[in-house]
C-alpha positions as CSV (number, residue, x, y, z in Angstrom):
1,X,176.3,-108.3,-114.9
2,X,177.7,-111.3,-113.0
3,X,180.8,-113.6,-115.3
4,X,181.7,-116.5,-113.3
5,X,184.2,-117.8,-115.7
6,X,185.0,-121.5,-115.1
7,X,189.0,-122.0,-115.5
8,X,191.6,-125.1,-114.8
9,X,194.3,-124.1,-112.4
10,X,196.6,-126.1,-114.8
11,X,195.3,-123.7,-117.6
12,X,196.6,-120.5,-117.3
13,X,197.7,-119.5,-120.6
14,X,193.8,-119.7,-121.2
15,X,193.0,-117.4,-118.1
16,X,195.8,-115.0,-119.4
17,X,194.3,-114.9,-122.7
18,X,190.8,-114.7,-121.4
19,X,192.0,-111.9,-119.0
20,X,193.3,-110.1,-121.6
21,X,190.0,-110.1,-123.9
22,X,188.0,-109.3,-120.8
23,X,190.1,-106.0,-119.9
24,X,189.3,-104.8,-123.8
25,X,185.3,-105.0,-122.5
26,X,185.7,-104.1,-119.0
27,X,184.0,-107.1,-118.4
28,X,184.4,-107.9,-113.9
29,X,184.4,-111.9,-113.7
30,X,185.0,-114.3,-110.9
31,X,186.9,-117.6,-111.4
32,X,185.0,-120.9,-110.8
33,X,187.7,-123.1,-110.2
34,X,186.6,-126.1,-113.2
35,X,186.5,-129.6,-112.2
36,X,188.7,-132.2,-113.8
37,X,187.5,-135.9,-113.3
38,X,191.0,-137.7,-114.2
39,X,191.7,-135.8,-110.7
40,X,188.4,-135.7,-108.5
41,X,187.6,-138.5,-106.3
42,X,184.3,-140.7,-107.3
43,X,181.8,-138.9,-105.3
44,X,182.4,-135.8,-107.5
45,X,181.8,-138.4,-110.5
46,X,178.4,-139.8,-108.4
47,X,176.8,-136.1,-109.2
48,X,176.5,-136.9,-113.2
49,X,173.9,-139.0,-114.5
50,X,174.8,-141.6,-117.0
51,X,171.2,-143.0,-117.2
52,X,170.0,-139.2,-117.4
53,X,172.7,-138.0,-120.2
54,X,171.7,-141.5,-122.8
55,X,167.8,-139.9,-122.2
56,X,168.3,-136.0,-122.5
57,X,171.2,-135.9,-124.8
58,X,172.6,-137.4,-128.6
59,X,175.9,-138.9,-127.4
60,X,178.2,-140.4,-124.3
61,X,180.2,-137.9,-122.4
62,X,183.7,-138.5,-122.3
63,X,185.8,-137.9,-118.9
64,X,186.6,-133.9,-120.0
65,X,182.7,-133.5,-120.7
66,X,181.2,-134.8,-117.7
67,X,184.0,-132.6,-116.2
68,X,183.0,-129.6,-118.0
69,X,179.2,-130.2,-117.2
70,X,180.1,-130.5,-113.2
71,X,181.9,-127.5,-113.9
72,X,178.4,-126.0,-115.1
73,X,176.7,-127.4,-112.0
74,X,179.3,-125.8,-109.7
75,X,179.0,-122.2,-111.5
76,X,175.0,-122.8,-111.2
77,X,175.0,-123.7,-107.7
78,X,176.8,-120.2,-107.4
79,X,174.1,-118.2,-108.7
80,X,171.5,-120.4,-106.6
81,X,173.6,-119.8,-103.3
82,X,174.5,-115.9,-104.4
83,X,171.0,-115.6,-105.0
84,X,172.0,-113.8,-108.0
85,X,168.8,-113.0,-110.6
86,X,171.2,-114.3,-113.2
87,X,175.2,-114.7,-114.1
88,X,176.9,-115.6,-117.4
89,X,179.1,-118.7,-117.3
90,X,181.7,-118.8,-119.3
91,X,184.1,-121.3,-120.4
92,X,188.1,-119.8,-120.4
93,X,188.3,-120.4,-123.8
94,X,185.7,-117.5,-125.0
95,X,187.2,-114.4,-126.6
96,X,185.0,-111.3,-126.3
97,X,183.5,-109.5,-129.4
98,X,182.5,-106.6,-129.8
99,X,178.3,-107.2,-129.5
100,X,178.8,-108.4,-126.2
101,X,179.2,-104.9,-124.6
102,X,175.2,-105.3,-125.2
103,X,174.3,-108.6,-123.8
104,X,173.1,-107.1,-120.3
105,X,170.7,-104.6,-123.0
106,X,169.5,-107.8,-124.9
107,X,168.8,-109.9,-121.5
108,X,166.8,-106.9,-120.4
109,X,164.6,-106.4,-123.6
110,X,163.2,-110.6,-123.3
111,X,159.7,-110.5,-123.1
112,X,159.4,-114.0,-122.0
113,X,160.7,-116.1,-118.8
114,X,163.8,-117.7,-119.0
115,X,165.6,-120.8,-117.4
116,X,169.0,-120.5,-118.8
117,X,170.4,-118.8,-122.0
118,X,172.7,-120.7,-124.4
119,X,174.9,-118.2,-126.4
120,X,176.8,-120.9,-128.2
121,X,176.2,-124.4,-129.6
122,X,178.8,-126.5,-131.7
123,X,177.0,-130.0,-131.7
124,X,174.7,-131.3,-133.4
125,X,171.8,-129.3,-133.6
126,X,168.3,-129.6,-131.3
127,X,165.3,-127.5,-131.1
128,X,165.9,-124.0,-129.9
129,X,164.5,-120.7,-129.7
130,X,166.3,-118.1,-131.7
131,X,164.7,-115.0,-129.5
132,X,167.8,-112.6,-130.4
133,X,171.2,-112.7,-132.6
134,X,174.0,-110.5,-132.3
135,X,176.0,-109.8,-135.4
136,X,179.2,-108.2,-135.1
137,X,178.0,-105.3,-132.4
138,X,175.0,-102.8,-132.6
Protein backbone atom coordinates (compact mmCIF):
# COMPACT_ATOMS: atom_id res chain seq x y z
CA UNK A 1 0.00 0.00 0.00
CA UNK A 2 1.30 3.22 -1.39
CA UNK A 3 1.52 6.53 1.58
CA UNK A 4 2.51 9.61 -0.12
CA UNK A 5 2.52 11.79 2.88
CA UNK A 6 2.38 15.47 1.98
CA UNK A 7 4.89 17.47 4.41
CA UNK A 8 6.33 21.26 4.54
CA UNK A 9 10.07 21.35 4.38
CA UNK A 10 9.73 24.13 7.18
CA UNK A 11 7.77 21.41 9.15
CA UNK A 12 9.92 18.94 10.45
CA UNK A 13 8.98 18.42 13.89
CA UNK A 14 5.67 17.08 12.18
CA UNK A 15 7.72 14.67 9.75
CA UNK A 16 9.68 13.52 12.90
CA UNK A 17 6.59 12.90 14.78
CA UNK A 18 4.88 11.33 11.80
CA UNK A 19 8.04 9.24 11.20
CA UNK A 20 7.95 8.03 14.41
CA UNK A 21 4.17 6.79 14.45
CA UNK A 22 4.77 5.29 11.04
CA UNK A 23 7.88 3.07 12.21
CA UNK A 24 5.26 1.62 15.09
CA UNK A 25 3.00 0.31 11.84
CA UNK A 26 5.76 -0.35 9.46
CA UNK A 27 3.95 1.82 7.37
CA UNK A 28 6.68 2.62 3.83
CA UNK A 29 5.64 6.29 2.72
CA UNK A 30 7.02 8.81 0.25
CA UNK A 31 7.18 12.52 0.98
CA UNK A 32 5.13 14.94 -1.29
CA UNK A 33 6.78 17.93 -0.79
CA UNK A 34 3.35 20.36 0.26
CA UNK A 35 2.83 23.54 -1.35
CA UNK A 36 2.71 26.78 0.54
CA UNK A 37 0.95 29.73 -1.40
CA UNK A 38 2.52 32.74 0.82
CA UNK A 39 5.75 31.24 -1.10
CA UNK A 40 4.61 29.86 -4.68
CA UNK A 41 4.54 32.11 -7.48
CA UNK A 42 0.78 32.95 -9.05
CA UNK A 43 0.75 30.33 -11.66
CA UNK A 44 0.77 27.73 -8.80
CA UNK A 45 -2.29 29.89 -7.38
CA UNK A 46 -3.89 29.86 -11.29
CA UNK A 47 -4.53 25.83 -10.67
CA UNK A 48 -7.34 26.48 -7.82
CA UNK A 49 -10.74 27.47 -8.74
CA UNK A 50 -12.35 30.19 -6.87
CA UNK A 51 -15.55 30.14 -9.03
CA UNK A 52 -15.39 26.21 -8.65
CA UNK A 53 -14.70 26.12 -4.62
CA UNK A 54 -18.12 29.00 -3.99
CA UNK A 55 -20.10 25.98 -6.26
CA UNK A 56 -18.79 22.65 -4.83
CA UNK A 57 -18.01 23.58 -1.32
CA UNK A 58 -19.66 25.57 2.09
CA UNK A 59 -16.95 28.16 2.66
CA UNK A 60 -13.84 30.41 1.10
CA UNK A 61 -10.48 28.84 1.29
CA UNK A 62 -8.01 30.78 3.08
CA UNK A 63 -4.24 30.91 1.61
CA UNK A 64 -3.15 27.60 3.87
CA UNK A 65 -6.35 25.75 2.37
CA UNK A 66 -6.00 26.35 -1.21
CA UNK A 67 -2.36 25.39 -0.34
CA UNK A 68 -3.25 22.24 1.29
CA UNK A 69 -5.76 21.32 -1.63
CA UNK A 70 -2.79 21.92 -4.35
CA UNK A 71 -0.99 19.87 -2.06
CA UNK A 72 -3.91 17.15 -2.79
CA UNK A 73 -3.69 17.76 -6.50
CA UNK A 74 0.13 17.31 -6.52
CA UNK A 75 -0.14 13.85 -4.41
CA UNK A 76 -3.08 12.85 -7.02
CA UNK A 77 -1.20 13.66 -10.05
CA UNK A 78 1.34 11.16 -8.39
CA UNK A 79 -0.79 8.25 -8.48
CA UNK A 80 -2.09 9.34 -12.12
CA UNK A 81 1.59 9.58 -13.36
CA UNK A 82 2.70 6.29 -11.15
CA UNK A 83 -0.07 4.68 -12.56
CA UNK A 84 -0.62 3.44 -9.20
CA UNK A 85 -4.34 1.51 -8.69
CA UNK A 86 -4.51 3.57 -5.58
CA UNK A 87 -2.24 5.45 -2.77
CA UNK A 88 -3.28 6.94 0.64
CA UNK A 89 -2.55 10.67 1.07
CA UNK A 90 -1.83 11.73 4.08
CA UNK A 91 -1.46 14.92 5.73
CA UNK A 92 1.93 15.11 8.28
CA UNK A 93 -0.18 15.71 10.97
CA UNK A 94 -1.90 12.04 11.21
CA UNK A 95 -0.84 9.79 14.03
CA UNK A 96 -1.36 6.08 13.21
CA UNK A 97 -3.81 3.82 15.26
CA UNK A 98 -3.95 0.81 15.73
CA UNK A 99 -7.00 -0.24 12.98
CA UNK A 100 -5.01 1.05 10.38
CA UNK A 101 -2.68 -2.03 10.13
CA UNK A 102 -6.15 -3.24 8.31
CA UNK A 103 -6.97 -0.55 5.90
CA UNK A 104 -5.28 -2.40 2.75
CA UNK A 105 -7.97 -5.54 4.13
CA UNK A 106 -10.86 -3.07 4.29
CA UNK A 107 -10.01 -1.41 0.65
CA UNK A 108 -9.93 -4.97 -0.60
CA UNK A 109 -13.36 -6.19 0.83
CA UNK A 110 -15.45 -2.83 -1.17
CA UNK A 111 -17.87 -4.23 -3.29
CA UNK A 112 -18.51 -1.09 -5.09
CA UNK A 113 -16.24 1.32 -7.43
CA UNK A 114 -14.53 3.94 -5.91
CA UNK A 115 -13.16 7.50 -6.86
CA UNK A 116 -11.42 8.51 -3.81
CA UNK A 117 -11.85 7.50 -0.08
CA UNK A 118 -12.11 10.06 2.68
CA UNK A 119 -10.94 8.62 6.04
CA UNK A 120 -11.38 11.87 7.95
CA UNK A 121 -13.79 14.88 7.96
CA UNK A 122 -13.77 17.83 10.61
CA UNK A 123 -16.09 20.36 8.78
CA UNK A 124 -19.28 20.66 8.55
CA UNK A 125 -20.88 17.73 7.55
CA UNK A 126 -22.23 16.68 3.68
CA UNK A 127 -23.67 13.66 2.34
CA UNK A 128 -21.45 10.58 2.54
CA UNK A 129 -21.34 7.07 2.32
CA UNK A 130 -20.42 5.35 5.52
CA UNK A 131 -19.38 1.78 3.58
CA UNK A 132 -16.94 0.77 6.59
CA UNK A 133 -15.78 2.13 10.23
CA UNK A 134 -12.88 1.18 12.01
CA UNK A 135 -13.13 1.33 15.80
CA UNK A 136 -10.07 1.04 17.66
CA UNK A 137 -8.46 -2.18 15.58
CA UNK A 138 -10.02 -5.52 14.69
Amino acid sequence: MKILLINLPESVDRLKLFSESAKRYSADYSITTGINISLSDRAMCQEYSERANKFDYYKKLTKGEIGCFLSHRKAWSIIVEQRLPFAIVLEDDVMFEASFRHLGEVIDKFNESWDYIKLNEVHEKRATKTMFTAKGGR
